[in-house]
N, C-alpha and C positions, 0 to 999 in steps of 0.2 A: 414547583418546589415539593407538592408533597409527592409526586413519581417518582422525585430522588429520595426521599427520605424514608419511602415503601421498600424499592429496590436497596436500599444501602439495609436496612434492617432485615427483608429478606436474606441476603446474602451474610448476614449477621448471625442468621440463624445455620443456612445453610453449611457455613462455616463450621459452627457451633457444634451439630450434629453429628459432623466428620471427624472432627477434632475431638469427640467425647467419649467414642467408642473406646471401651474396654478392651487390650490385648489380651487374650484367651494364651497362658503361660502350661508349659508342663507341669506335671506332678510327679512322673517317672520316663525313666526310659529304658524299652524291654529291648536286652538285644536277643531278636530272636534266631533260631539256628538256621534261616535264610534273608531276614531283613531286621534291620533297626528302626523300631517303629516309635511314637512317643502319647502316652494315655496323657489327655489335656483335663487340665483344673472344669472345665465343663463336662464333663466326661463322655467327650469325643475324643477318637483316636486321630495321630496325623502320621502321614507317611510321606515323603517330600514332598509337603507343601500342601496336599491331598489330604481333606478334610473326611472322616467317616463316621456314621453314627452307633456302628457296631461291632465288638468282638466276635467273631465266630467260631467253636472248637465244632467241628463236626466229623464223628468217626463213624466209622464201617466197615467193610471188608470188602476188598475187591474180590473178581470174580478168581478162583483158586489159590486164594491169599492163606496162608497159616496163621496171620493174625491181622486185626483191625488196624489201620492207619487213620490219623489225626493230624487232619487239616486245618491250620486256624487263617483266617481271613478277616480283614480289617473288610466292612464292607455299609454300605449306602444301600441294601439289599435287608428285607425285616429278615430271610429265610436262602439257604443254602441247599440244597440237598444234596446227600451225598456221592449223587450219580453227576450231578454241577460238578461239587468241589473236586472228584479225582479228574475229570475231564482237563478243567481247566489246569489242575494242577501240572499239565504239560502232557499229560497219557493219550491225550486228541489229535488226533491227525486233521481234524476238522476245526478252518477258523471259529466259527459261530460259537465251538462249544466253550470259547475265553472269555473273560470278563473284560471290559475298558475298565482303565484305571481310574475311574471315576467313579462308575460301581464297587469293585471290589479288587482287591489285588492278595496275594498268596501271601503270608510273612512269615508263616512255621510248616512243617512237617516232621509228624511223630510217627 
C-alpha cells in the first residue's frame, strides 16, 4: 500500500512539474528584410520554433567593398566574427563555413 501511495504522489508531482511551466509569449515582432523573427518576454529571440540567446548586428567590409555591410543574426553563438558572418551569409562556396540552424541563422542584411 504505501508503493502505491509513493508512486501515485510521485506521478502527482511529476505531473505537477509539466503542467506548471510558464509559456515564454512574444513582446515584438521584427520583420526583418530576409526573416520574420520574434524577441520573447525572457528576452530570447525565436525563429521557427528555434530558440536563441542573442541578437547579433555585426559590420565590416568585405574585401573591395565601397562600404560596410551589416549582418544581423539571431544566434546560440556569445561571438560572430565578421569573416563568419559574410561566409555564411551565402558568399561560401564551402559547407563548413554555414551555421546549423541551431547555432545561428541569418535574419537581416544591411
Amino acid at each position: 500500500m504505501k508503493k502505491l501511495l509513493v508512486l501515485v504522489l510521485l506521478c502527482a508531482c511529476l505531473i505537477g512539474l509539466t503542467g506548471c511551466r510558464k509559456k515564454v509569449e512574444p513582446v515584438d515582432v521584427v520583420y526583418g528584410n530576409m526573416k520574420t523573427y520574434f524577441e520573447m518576454a525572457d528576452g530570447t529571440w525565436n525563429f521557427e520554433g528555434n530558440t536563441y540567446k542573442y541578437r547579433l548586428e555585426i559590420t565590416g567590409r568585405m574585401n573591395n567593398a565601397e562600404k560596410d555591410s551589416t549582418f544581423v543574426y539571431l544566434s546560440n553563438l556569445e561571438e560572430i566574427t565578421f569573416d563568419q558572418a559574410w561566409k555564411a551569409a551565402g558568399f561560401s562556396s564551402i559547407s563548413t563555413d554555414y551555421f546549423d540552424v541551431k547555432d545561428a541563422v541569418l535574419v537581416e542584411m544591411k
